[in-house]
MOPAC internal coordinates of N, CA, C and O (Angstrom, degrees):
PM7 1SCF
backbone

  N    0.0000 0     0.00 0     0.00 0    0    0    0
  C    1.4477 1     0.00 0     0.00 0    1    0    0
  C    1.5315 1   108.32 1     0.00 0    2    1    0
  O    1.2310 1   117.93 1   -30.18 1    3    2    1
  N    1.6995 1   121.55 1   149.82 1    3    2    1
  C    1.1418 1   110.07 1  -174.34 1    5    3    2
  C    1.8323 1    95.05 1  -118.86 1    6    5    3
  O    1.2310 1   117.71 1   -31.81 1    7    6    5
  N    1.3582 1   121.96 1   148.19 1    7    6    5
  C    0.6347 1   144.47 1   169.67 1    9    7    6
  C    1.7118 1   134.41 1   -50.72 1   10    9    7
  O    1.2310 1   119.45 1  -121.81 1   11   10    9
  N    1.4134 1   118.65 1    58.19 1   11   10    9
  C    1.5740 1   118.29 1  -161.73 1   13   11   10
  C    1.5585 1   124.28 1   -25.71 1   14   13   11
  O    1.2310 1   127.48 1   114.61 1   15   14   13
  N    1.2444 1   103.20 1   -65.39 1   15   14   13
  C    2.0651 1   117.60 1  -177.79 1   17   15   14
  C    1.7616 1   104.06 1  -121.98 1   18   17   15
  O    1.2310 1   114.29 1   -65.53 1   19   18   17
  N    1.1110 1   128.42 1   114.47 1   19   18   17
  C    1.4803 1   113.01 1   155.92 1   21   19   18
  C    1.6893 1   116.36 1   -54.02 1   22   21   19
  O    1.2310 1   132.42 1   142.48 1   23   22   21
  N    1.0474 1    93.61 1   -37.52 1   23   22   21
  C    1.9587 1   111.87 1  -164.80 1   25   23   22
  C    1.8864 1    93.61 1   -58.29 1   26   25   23
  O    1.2310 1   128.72 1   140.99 1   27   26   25
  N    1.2677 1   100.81 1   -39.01 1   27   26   25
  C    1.9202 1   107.61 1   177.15 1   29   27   26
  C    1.5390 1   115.36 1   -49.78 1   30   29   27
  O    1.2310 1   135.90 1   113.70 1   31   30   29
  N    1.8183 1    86.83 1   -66.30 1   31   30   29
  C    1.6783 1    91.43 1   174.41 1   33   31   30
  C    1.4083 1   129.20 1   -70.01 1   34   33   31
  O    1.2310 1   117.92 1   163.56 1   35   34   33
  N    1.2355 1   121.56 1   -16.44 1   35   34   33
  C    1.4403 1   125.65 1   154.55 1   37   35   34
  C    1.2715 1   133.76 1   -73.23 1   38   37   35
  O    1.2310 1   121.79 1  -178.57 1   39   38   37
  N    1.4828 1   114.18 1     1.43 1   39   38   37
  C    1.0260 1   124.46 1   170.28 1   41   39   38
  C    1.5555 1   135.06 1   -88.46 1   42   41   39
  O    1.2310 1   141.91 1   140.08 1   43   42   41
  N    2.1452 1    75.06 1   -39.92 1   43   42   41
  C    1.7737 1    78.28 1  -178.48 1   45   43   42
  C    1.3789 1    99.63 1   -96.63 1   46   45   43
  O    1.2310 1   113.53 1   177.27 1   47   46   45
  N    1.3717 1   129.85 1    -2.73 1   47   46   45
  C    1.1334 1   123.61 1   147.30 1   49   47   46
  C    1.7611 1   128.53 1   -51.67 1   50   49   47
  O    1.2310 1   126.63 1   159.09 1   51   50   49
  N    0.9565 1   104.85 1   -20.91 1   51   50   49
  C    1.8195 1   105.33 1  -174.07 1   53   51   50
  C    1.9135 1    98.61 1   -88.57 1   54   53   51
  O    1.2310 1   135.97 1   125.25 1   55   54   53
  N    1.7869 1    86.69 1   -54.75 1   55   54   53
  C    1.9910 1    95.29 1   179.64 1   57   55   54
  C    1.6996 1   113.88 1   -34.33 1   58   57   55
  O    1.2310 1   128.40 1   131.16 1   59   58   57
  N    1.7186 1   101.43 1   -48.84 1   59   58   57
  C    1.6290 1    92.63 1  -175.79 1   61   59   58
  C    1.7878 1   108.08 1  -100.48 1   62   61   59
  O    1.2310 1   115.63 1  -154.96 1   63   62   61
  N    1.2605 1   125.91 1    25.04 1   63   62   61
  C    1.3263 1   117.11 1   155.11 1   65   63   62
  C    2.1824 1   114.78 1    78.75 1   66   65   63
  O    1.2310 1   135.30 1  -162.00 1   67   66   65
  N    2.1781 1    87.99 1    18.00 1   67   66   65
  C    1.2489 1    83.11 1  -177.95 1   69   67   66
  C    1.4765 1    97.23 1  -110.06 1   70   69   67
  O    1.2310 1   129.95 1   -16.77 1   71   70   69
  N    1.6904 1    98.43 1   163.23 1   71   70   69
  C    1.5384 1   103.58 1  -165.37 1   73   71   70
  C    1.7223 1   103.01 1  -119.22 1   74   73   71
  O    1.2310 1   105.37 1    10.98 1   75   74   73
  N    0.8843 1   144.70 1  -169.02 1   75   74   73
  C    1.4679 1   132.82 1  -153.85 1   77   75   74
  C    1.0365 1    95.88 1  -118.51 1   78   77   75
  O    1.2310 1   105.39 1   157.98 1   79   78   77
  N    1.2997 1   144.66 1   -22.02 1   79   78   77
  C    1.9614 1   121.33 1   157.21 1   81   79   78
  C    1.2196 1   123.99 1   -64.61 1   82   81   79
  O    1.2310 1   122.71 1   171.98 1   83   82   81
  N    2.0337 1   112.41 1    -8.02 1   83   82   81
  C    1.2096 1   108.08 1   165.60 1   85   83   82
  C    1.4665 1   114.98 1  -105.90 1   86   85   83
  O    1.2310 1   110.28 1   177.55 1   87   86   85
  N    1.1928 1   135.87 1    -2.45 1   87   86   85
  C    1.1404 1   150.56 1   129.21 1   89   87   86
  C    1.2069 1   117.95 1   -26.90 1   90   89   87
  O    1.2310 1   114.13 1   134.79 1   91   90   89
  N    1.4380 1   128.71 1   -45.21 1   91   90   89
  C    1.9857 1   138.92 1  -143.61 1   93   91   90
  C    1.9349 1    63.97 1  -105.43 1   94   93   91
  O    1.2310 1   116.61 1   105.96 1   95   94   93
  N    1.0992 1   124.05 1   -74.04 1   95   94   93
  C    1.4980 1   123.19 1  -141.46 1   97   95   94
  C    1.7862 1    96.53 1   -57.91 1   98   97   95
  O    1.2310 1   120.04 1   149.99 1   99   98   97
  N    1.2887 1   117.53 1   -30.01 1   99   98   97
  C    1.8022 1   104.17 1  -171.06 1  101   99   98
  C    1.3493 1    86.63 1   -93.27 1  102  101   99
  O    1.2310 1   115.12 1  -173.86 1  103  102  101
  N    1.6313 1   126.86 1     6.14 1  103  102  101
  C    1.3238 1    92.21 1   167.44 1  105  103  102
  C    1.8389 1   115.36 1  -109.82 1  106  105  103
  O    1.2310 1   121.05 1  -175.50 1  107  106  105
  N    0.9963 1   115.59 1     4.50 1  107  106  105
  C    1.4425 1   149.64 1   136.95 1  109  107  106
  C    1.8164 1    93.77 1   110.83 1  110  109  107
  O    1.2310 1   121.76 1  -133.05 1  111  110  109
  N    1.3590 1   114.24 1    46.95 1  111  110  109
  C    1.2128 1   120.07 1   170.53 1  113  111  110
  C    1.7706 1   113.59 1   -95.37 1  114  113  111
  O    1.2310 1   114.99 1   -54.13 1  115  114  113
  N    1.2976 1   127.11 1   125.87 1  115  114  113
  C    1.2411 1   119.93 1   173.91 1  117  115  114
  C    1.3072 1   136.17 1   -33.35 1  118  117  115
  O    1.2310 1   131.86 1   120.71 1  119  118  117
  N    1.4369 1    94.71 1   -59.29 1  119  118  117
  C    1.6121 1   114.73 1  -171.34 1  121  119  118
  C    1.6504 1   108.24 1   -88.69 1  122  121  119
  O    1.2310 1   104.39 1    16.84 1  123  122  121
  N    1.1727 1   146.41 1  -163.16 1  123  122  121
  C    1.9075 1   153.14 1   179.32 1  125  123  122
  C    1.6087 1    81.86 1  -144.15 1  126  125  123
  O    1.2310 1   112.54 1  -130.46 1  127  126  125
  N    1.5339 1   131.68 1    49.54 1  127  126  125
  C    1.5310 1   100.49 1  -178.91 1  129  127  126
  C    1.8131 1    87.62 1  -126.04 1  130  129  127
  O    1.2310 1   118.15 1   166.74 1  131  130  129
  N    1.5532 1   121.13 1   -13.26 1  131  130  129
  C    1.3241 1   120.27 1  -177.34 1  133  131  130
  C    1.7121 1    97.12 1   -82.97 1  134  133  131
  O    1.2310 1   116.97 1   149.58 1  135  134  133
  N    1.0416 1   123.37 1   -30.42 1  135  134  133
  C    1.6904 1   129.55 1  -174.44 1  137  135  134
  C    1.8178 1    96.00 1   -82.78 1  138  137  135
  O    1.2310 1   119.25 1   141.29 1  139  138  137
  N    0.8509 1   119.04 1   -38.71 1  139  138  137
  C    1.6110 1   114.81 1   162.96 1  141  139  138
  C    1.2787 1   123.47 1   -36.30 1  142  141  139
  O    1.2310 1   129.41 1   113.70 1  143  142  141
  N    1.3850 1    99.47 1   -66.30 1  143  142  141
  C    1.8183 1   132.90 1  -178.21 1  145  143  142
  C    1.7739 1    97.92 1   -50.79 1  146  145  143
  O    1.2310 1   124.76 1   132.90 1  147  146  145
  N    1.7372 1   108.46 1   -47.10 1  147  146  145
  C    1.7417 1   111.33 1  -172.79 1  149  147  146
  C    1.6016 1    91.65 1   -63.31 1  150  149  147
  O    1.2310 1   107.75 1   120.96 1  151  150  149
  N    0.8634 1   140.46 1   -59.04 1  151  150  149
  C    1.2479 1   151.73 1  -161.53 1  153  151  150
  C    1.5282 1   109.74 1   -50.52 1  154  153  151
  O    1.2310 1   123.60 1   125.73 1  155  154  153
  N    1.3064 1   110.69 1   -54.27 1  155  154  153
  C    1.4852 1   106.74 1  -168.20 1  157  155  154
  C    1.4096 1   101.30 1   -97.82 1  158  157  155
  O    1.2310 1   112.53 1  -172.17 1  159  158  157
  N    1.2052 1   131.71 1     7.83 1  159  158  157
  C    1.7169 1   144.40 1   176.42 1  161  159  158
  C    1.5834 1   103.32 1    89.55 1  162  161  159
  O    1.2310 1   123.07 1   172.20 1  163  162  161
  N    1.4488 1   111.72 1    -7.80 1  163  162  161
  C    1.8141 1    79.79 1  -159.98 1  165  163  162
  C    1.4288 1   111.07 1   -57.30 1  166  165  163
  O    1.2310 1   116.76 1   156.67 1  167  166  165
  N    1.6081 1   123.77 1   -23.33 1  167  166  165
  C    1.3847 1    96.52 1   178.80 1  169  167  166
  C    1.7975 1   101.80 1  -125.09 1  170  169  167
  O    1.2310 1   107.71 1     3.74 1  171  170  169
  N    1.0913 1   140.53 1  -176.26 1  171  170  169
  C    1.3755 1   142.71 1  -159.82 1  173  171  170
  C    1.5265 1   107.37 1  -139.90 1  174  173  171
  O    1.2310 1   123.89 1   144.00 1  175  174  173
  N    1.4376 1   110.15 1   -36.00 1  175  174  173
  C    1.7247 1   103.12 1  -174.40 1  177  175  174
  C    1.6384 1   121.18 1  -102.47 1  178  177  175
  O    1.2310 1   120.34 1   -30.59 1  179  178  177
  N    1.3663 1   116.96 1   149.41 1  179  178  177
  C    1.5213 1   109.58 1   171.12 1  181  179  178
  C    1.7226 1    84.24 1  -137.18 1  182  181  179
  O    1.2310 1   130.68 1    -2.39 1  183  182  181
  N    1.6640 1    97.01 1   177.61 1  183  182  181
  C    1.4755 1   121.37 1   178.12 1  185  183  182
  C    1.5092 1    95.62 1   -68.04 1  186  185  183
  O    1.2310 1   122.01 1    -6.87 1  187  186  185
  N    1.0949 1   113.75 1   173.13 1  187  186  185
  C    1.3550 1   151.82 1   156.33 1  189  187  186
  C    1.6606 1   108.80 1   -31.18 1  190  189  187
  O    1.2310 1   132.73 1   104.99 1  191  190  189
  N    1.2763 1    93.02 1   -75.01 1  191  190  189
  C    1.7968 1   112.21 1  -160.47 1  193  191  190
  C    1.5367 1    99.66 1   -73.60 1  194  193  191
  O    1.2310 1   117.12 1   139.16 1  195  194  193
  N    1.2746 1   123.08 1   -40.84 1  195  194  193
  C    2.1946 1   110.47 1   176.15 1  197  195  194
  C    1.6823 1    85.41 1   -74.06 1  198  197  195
  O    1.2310 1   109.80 1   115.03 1  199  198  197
  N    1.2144 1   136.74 1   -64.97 1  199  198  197
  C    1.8674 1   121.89 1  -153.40 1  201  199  198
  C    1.8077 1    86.45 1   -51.86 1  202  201  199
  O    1.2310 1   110.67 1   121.24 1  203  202  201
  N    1.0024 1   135.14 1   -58.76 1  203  202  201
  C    1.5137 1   125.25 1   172.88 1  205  203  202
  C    1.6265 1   134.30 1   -12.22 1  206  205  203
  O    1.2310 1   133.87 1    99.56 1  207  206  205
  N    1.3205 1    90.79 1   -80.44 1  207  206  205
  C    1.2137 1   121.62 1   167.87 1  209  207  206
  C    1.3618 1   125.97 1   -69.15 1  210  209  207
  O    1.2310 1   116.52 1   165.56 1  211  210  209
  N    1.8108 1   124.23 1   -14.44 1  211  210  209
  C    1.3350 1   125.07 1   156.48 1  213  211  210
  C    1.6461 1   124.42 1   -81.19 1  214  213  211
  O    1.2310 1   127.20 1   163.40 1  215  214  213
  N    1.4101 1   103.75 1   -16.60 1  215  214  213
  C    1.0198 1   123.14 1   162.34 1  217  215  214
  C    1.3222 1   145.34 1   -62.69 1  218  217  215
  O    1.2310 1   135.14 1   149.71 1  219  218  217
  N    1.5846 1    88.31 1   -30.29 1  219  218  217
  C    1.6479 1   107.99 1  -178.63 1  221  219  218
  C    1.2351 1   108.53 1   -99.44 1  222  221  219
  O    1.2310 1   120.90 1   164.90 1  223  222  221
  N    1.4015 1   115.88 1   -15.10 1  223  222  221
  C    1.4855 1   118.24 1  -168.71 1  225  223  222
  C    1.5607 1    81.71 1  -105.48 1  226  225  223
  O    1.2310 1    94.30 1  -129.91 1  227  226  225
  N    1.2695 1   162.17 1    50.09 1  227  226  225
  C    1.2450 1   151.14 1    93.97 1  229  227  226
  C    1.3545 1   129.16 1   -96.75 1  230  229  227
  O    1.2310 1   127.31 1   177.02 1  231  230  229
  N    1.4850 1   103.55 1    -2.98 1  231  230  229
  C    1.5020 1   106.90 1   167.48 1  233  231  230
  C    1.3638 1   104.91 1    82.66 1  234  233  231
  O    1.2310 1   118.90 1  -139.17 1  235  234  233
  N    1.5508 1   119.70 1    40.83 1  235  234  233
  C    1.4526 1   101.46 1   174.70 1  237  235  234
  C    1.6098 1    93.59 1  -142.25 1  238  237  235
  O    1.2310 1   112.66 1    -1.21 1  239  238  237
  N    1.1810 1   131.46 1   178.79 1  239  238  237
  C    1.4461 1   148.68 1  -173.95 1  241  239  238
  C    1.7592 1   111.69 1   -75.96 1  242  241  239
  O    1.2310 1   116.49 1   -47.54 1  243  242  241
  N    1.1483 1   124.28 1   132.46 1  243  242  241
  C    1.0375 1   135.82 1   171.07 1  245  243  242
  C    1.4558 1   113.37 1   -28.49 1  246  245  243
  O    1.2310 1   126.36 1   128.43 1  247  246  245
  N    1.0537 1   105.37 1   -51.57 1  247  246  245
  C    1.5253 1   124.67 1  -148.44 1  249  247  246
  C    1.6805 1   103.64 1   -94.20 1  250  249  247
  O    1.2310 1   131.48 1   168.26 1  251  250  249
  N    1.7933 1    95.44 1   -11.74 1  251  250  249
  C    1.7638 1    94.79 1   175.91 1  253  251  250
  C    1.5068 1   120.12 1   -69.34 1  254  253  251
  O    1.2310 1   133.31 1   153.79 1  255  254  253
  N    1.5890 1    91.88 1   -26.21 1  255  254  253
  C    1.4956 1    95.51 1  -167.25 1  257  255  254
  C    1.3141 1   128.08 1  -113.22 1  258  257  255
  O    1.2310 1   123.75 1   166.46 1  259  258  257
  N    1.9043 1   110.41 1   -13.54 1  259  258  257
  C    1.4043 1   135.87 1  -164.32 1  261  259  258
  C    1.5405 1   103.72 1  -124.75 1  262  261  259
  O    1.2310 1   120.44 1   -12.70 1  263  262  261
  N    1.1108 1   116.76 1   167.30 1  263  262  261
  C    1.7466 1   124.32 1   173.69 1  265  263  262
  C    1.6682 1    91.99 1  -147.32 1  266  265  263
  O    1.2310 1   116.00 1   -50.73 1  267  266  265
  N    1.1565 1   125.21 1   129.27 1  267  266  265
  C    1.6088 1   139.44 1   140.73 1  269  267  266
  C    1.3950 1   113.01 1    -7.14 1  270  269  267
  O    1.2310 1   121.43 1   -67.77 1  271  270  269
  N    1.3207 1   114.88 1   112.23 1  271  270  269
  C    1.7795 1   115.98 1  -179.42 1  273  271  270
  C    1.1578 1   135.19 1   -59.92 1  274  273  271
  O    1.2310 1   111.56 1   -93.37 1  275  274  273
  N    1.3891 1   133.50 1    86.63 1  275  274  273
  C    1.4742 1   101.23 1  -142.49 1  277  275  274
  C    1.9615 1   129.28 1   -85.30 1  278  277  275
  O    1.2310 1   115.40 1    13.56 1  279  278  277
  N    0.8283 1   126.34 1  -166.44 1  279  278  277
  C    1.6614 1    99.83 1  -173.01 1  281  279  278
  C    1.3839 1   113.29 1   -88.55 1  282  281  279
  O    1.2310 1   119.31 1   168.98 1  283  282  281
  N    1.7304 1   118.92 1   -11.02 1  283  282  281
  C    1.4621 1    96.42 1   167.40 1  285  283  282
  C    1.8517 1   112.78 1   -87.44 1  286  285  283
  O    1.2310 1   122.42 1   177.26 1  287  286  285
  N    1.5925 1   112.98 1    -2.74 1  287  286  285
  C    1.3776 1    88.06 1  -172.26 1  289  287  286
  C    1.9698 1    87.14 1   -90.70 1  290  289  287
  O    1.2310 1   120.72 1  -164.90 1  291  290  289
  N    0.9300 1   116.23 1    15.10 1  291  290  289
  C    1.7575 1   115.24 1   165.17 1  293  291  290
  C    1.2950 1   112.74 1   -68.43 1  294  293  291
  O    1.2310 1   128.71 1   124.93 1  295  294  293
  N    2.0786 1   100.82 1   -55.07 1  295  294  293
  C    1.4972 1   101.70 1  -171.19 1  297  295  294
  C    1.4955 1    95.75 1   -69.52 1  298  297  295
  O    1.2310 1   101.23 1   113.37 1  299  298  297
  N    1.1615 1   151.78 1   -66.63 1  299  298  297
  C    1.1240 1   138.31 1   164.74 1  301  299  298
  C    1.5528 1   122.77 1    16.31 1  302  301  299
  O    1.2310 1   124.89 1   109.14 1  303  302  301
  N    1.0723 1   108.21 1   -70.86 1  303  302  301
  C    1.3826 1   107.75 1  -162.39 1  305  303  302
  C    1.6386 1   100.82 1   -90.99 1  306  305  303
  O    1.2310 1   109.27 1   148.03 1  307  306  305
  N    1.2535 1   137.71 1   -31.97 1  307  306  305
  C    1.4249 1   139.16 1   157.30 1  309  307  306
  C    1.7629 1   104.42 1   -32.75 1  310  309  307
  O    1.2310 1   125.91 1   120.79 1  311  310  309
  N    1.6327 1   106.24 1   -59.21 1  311  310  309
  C    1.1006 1   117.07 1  -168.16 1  313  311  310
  C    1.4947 1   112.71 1   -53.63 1  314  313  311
  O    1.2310 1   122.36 1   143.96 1  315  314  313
  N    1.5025 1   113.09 1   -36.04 1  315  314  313
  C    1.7734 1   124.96 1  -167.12 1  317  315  314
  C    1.7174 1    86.52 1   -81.21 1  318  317  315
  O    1.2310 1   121.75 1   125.44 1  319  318  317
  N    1.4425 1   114.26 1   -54.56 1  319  318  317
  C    1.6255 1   100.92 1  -171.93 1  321  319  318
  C    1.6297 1   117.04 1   -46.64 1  322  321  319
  O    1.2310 1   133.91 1   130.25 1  323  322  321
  N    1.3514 1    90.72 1   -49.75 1  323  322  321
  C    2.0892 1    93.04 1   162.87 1  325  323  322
  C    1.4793 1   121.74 1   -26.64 1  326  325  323
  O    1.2310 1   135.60 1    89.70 1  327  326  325
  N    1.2489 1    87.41 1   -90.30 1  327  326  325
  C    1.6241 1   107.07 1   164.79 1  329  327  326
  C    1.4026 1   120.18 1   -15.63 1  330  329  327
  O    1.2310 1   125.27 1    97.95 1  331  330  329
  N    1.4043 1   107.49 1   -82.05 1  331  330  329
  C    1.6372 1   104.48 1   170.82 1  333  331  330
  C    1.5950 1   126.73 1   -56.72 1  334  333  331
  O    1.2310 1   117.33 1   150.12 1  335  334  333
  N    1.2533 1   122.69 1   -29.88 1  335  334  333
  C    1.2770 1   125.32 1   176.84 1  337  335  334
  C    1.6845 1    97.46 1   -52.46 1  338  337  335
  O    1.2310 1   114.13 1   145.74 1  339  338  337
  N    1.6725 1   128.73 1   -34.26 1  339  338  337
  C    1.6782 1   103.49 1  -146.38 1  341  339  338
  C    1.3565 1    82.49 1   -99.91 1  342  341  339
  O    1.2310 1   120.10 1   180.00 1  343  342  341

């Protein structure tokens, strides 16, 4: 899933008083350092099951905050892992 507005999720993140290690944990990520990364843009996509579950744990709709990944921004990022590997 890609990530529509950071500025959104940081928002309704501030309104209900949650902070991003409790964010990472309902989204059943170990660390608060990938919800960091959403935050400051460096990265835009998560799976399915945390955009889910971050969603629900703010009480808003899937679709408020995420859009469907689509398959070229997949090849995309395959393509950049390429890239950097050589």
């Amino acid at each position: 899933m890609v990530l529509t507005d950071r500025k959104r999720l940081a928002k309704l993140m501030t309104i209900q008083g949650v902070s991003g290690r409790q964010l990472a944990v309902a989204a059943g990520y170990r660390s608060h350092t990938y919800i960091q990364r959403l935050l400051r843009g460096e990265v835009r996509t998560l799976d399915v099951d945390p955009a889910v579950r971050i969603a629900l744990y703010l009480g808003v709709g899937v679709d408020d905050l995420f859009v469907p990944r689509t398959d070229s921004d997949a090849g995309r990022s395959v393509q950049r892992t390429r890239t950097q590997a050589a």
